[in-house]
C-alpha positions as a Markdown table, in Angstrom:
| # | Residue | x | y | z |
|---|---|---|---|---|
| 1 | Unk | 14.5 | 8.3 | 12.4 |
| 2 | Unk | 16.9 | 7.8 | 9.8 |
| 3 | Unk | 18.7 | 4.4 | 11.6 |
| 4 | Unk | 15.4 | 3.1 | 12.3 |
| 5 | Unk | 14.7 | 3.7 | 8.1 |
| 6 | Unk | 17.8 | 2.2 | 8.1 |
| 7 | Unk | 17.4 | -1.2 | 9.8 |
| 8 | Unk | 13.8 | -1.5 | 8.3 |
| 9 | Unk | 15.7 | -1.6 | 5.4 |
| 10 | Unk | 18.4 | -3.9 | 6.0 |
| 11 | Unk | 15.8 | -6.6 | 7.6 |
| 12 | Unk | 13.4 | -6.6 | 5.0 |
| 13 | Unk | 16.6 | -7.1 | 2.5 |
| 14 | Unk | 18.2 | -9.9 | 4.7 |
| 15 | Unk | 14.3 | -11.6 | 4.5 |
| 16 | Unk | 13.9 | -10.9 | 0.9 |
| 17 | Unk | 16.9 | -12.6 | 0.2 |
| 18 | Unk | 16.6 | -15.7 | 2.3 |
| 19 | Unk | 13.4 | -16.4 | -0.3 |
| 20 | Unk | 16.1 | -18.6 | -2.4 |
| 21 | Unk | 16.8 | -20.8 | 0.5 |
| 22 | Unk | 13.1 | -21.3 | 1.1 |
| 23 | Unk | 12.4 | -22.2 | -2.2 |
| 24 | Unk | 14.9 | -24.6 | -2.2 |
| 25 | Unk | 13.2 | -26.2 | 0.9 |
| 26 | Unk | 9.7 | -25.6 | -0.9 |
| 27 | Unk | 10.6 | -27.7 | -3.7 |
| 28 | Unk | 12.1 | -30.2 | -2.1 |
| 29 | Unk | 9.2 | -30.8 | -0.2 |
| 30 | Unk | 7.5 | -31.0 | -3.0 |
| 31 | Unk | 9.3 | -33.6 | -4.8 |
| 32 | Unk | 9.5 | -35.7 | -1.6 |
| 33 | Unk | 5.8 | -35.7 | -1.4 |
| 34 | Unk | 5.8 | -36.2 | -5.5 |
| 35 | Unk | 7.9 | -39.2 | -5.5 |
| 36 | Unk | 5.8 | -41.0 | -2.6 |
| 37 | Unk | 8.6 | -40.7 | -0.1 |
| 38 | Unk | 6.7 | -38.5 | 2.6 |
| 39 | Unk | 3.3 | -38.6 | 3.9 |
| 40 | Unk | 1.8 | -35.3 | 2.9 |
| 41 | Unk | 0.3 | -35.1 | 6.1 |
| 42 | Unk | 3.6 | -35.4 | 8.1 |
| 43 | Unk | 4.9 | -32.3 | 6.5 |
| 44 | Unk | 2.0 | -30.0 | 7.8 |
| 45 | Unk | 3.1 | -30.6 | 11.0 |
| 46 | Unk | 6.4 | -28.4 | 11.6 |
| 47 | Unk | 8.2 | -30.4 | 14.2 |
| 48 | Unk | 9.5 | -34.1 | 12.1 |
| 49 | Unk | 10.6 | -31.7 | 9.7 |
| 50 | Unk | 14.7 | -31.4 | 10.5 |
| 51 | Unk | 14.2 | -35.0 | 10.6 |
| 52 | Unk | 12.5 | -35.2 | 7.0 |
| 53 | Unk | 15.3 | -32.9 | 5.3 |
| 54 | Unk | 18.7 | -34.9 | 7.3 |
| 55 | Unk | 21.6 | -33.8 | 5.3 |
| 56 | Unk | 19.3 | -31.4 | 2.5 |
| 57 | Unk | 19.1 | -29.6 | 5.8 |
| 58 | Unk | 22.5 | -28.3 | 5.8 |
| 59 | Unk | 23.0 | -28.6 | 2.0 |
| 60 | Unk | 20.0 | -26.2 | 1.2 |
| 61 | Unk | 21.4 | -24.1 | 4.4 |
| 62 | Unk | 24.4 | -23.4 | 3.1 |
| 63 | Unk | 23.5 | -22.7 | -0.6 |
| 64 | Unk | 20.9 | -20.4 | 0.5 |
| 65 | Unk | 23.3 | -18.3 | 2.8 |
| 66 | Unk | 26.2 | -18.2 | 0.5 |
| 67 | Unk | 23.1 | -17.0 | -1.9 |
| 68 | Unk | 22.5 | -14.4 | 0.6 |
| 69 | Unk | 26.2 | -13.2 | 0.8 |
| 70 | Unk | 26.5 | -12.8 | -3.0 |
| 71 | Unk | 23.6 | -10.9 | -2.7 |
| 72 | Unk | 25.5 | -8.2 | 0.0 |
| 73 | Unk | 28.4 | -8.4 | -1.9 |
| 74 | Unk | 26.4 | -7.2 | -5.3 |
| 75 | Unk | 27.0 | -9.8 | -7.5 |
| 76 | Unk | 23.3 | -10.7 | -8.0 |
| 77 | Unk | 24.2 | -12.4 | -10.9 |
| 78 | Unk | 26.0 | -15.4 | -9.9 |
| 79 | Unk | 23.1 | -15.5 | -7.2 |
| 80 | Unk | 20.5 | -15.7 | -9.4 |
| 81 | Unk | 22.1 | -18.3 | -11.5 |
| 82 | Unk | 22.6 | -20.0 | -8.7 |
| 83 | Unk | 19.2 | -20.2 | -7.5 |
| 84 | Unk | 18.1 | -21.1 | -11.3 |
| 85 | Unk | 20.1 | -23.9 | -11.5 |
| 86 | Unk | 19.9 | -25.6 | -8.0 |
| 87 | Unk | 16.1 | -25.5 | -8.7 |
| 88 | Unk | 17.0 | -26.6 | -12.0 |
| 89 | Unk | 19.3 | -29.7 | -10.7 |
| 90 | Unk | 15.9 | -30.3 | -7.9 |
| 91 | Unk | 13.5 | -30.7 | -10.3 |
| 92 | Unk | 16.2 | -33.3 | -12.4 |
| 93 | Unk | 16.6 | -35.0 | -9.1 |
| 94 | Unk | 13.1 | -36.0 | -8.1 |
| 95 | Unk | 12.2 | -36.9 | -11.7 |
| 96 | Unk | 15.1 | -39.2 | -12.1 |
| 97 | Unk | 14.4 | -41.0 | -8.7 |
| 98 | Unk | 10.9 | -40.8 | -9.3 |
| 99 | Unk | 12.0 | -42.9 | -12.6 |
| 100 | Unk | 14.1 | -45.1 | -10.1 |
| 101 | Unk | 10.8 | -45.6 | -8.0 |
| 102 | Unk | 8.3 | -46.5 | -10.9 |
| 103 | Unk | 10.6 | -48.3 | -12.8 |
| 104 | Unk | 12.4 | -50.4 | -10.1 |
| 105 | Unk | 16.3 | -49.7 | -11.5 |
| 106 | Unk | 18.6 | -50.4 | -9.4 |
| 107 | Unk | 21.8 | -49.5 | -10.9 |
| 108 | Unk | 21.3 | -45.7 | -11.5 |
| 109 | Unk | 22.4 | -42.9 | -9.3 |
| 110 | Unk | 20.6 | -39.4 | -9.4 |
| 111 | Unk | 23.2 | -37.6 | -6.9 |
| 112 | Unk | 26.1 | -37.2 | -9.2 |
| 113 | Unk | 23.7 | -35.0 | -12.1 |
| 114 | Unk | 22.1 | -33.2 | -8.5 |
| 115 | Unk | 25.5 | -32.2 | -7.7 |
| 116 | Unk | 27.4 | -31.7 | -10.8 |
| 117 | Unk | 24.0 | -29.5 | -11.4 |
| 118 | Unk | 24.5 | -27.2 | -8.5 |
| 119 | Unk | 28.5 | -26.8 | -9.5 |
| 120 | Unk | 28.0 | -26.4 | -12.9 |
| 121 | Unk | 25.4 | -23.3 | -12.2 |
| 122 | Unk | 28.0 | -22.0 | -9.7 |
| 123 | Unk | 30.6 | -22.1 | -12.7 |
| 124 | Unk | 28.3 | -20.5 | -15.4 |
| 125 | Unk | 27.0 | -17.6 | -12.3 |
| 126 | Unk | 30.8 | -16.7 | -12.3 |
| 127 | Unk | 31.3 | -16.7 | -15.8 |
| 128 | Unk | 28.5 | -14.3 | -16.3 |
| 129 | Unk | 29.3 | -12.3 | -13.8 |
| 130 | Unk | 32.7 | -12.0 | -14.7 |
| 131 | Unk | 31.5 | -11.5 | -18.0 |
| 132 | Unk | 29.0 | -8.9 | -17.4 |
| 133 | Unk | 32.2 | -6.8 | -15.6 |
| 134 | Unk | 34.4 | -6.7 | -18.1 |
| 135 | Unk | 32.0 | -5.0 | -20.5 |
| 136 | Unk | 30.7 | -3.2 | -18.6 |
| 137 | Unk | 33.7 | -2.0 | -17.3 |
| 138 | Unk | 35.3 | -1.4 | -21.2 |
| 139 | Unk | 32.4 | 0.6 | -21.6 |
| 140 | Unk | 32.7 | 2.9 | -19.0 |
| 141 | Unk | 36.7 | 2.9 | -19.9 |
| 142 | Unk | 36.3 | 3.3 | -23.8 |
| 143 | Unk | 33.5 | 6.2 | -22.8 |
| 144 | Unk | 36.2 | 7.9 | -20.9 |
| 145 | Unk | 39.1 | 7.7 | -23.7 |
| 146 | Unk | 36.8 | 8.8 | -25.7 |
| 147 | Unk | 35.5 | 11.8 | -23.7 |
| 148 | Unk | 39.5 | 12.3 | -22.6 |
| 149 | Unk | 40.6 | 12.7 | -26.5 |
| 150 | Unk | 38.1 | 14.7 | -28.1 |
| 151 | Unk | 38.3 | 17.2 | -25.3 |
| 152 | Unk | 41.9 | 17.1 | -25.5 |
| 153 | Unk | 41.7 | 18.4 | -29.2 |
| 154 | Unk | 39.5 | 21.1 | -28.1 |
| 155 | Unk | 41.7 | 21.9 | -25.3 |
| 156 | Unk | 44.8 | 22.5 | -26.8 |
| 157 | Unk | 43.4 | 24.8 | -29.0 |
| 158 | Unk | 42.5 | 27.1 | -26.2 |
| 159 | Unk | 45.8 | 26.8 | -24.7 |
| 160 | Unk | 47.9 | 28.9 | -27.6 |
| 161 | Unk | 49.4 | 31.6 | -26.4 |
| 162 | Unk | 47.7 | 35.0 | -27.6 |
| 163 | Unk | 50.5 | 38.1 | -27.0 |
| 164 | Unk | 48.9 | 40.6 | -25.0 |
| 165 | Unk | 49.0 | 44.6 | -25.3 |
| 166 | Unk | 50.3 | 45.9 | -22.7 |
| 167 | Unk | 48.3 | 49.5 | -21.6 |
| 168 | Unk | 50.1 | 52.4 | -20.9 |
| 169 | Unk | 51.0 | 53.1 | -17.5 |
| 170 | Unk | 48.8 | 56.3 | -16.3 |
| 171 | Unk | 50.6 | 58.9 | -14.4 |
| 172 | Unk | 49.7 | 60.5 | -11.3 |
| 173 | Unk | 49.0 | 64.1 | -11.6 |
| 174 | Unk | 49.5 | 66.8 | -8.8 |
């Protein structure tokens, strides 16, 4: 009973943290449809999607399973920067080329913010994390200096030597 427990467990993690990948595909969608470049009605059906997404496909793959690793490898906190700022650098995206669209400009380029976006939350996700570490880490170390040198004081009073009486020997009597 306890594997089973176990693998219950570990599924409903792995699922849990694939949400960040779906969200990414959620508001992509969503911008799509926002900036008239898909028919609403093309996206209910499930089989044109891979065909919709092309190279977001893999893009929003990857992200979302390297999400999912720092996850397992307990550094939430450059995942959840992560998943900020790439939803962040989505929602830039589609309002810039949404600008492109209703404005008819022909000489900017929304990819280089979208991308630049995505590295630039991957840099500050490290830094934090790093960050957090480190104090949290001097923390634990100053605690333990701490701890180490006022029980040392105590300690070494305890550890004088105290001469000891030594009782007479009894003698055996016949």
């Amino acid at each position: 009973m306890k594997y089973l427990w176990k693998t219950i467990w570990f599924i409903q993690a792995f699922i849990v943290r694939l949400i960040p990948m779906l969200l990414f595909f959620v508001a992509h969608t969503i911008g799509e449809v926002y900036i008239y470049n898909w028919d609403p009605l093309t996206v209910l059906e499930i089989k044109p999607l891979p065909e919709l997404f092309d190279s977001y496909l893999f893009l929003y793959g990857a992200l979302g399973l390297i999400i999912l690793i720092l996850f397992f490898m307990k550094l939430p906190i450059i995942a959840r920067v992560m998943t900020v700022g790439i939803l962040a650098s989505q929602v830039v995206f589609f309002l810039k080329r949404w600008e492109i669209y209703i404005y008819d400009l022909k000489d900017v380029d929304p990819y280089y913010n979208f991308y630049m976006g995505i590295l630039i939350s991957i840099i500050v996700g490290f830094v934090l994390q790093v960050t957090w570490r480190l104090i949290r880490n001097g923390f634990t170390q100053a605690y333990y200096w701490f701890t180490l040198k006022s029980f040392g004081k105590d300690k070494k009073a305890s550890f004088k030597k105290i001469p000891v009486k030594k009782l007479p020997e009894k003698k055996n009597s016949k």
